[in-house]
C-alpha positions as CSV (number, residue, x, y, z in Angstrom):
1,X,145.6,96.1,114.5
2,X,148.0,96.2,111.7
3,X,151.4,98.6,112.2
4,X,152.3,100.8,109.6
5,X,155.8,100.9,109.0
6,X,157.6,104.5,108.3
7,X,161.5,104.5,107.5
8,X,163.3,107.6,108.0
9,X,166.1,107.8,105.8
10,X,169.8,109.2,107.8
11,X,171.6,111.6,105.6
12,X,169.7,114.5,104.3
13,X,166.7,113.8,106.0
14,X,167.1,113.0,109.8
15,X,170.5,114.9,109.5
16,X,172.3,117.4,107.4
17,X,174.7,116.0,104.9
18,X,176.6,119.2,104.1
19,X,178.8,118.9,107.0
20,X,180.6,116.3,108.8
21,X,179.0,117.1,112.5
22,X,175.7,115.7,113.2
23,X,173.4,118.1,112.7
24,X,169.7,117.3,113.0
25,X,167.1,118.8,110.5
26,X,164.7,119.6,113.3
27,X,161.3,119.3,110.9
28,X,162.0,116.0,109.9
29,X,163.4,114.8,113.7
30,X,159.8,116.1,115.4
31,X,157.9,114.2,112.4
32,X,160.2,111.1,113.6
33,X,158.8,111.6,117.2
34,X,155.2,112.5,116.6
35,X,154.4,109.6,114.1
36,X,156.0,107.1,116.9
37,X,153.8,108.1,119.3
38,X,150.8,106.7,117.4
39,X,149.8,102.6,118.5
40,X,150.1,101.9,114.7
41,X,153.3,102.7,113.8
42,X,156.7,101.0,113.6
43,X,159.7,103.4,113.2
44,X,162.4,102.3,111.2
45,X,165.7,104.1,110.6
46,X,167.9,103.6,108.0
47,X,170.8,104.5,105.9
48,X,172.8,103.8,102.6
49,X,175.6,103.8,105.0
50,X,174.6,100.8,107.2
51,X,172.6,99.8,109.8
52,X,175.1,100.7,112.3
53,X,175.3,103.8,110.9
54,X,171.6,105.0,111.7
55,X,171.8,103.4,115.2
56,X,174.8,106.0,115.8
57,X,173.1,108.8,114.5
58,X,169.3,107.8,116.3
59,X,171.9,107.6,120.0
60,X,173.4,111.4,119.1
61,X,170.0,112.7,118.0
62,X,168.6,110.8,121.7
63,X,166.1,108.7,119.3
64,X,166.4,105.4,120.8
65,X,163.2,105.2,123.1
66,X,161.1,106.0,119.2
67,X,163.0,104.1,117.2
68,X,161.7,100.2,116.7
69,X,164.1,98.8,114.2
70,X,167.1,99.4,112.0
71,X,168.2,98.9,108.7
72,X,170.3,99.1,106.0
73,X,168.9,100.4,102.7
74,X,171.8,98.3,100.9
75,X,172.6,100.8,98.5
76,X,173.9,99.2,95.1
77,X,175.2,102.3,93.4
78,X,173.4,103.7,90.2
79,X,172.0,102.3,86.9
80,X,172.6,103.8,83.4
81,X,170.1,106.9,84.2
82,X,172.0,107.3,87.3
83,X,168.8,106.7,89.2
84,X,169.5,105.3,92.9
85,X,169.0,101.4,93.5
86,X,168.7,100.3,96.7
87,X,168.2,96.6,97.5
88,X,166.9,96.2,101.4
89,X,165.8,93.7,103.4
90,X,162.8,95.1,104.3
91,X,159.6,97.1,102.6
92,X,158.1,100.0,104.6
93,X,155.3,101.3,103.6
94,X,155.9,104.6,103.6
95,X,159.6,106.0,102.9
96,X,160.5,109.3,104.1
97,X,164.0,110.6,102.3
98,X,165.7,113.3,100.6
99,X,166.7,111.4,96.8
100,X,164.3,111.5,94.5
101,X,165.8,110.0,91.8
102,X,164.3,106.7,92.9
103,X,160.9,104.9,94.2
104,X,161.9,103.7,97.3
105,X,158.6,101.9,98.3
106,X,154.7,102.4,97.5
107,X,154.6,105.6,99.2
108,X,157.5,108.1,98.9
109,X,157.7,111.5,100.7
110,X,160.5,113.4,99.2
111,X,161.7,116.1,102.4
112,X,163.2,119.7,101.2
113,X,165.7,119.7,103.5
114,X,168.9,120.7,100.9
């Protein structure tokens, strides 16, 4: 059986990022638990802020026991067009995140949690 692997972005997607508290977007958290409760899946969070950023937030939000893996999505700042580039070490194959000013990976859902 081959896994599937989802990453769940941090900021703007698993949390808010219009406040400094750690605020969950609910939605997207419940998405995050349903999806690792299929055989098939491998749930990955990460973060432009670093991997040890998106363990912190998965052990506020009470995550750990869903999560499989973390990761950072090595963010390298903007080209010319001011589109994102992010440079990770691994390629999910479905990216769940709030920017969609880039292609993170094949498939790319863009959340409306802003």
């Amino acid at each position: 059986m081959n896994k599937l692997t989802i990453a769940f972005d941090v900021d703007g997607t698993l949390i808010r990022n219009d406040t400094e508290e750690i605020i969950m977007n609910e939605r997207i958290v419940v998405l995050l638990q349903v999806l690792s409760s299929f055989k098939n899946v491998k749930i990955i969070v990460w973060s432009w802020r670093w991997e040890d950023w998106a363990r912190y937030v998965v052990s506020k939000l009470w995550l750990e026991d869903e999560v499989d893996w973390y990761a950072s999505k090595n963010h390298k700042w903007k080209d010319k067009d001011w589109k994102h580039i992010f440079e990770p070490d691994i390629k999910p194959d479905i990216a769940i995140d709030d920017i969609q000013a880039c292609n993170l990976w094949v498939i790319n859902l863009i959340c409306k949690e802003k």
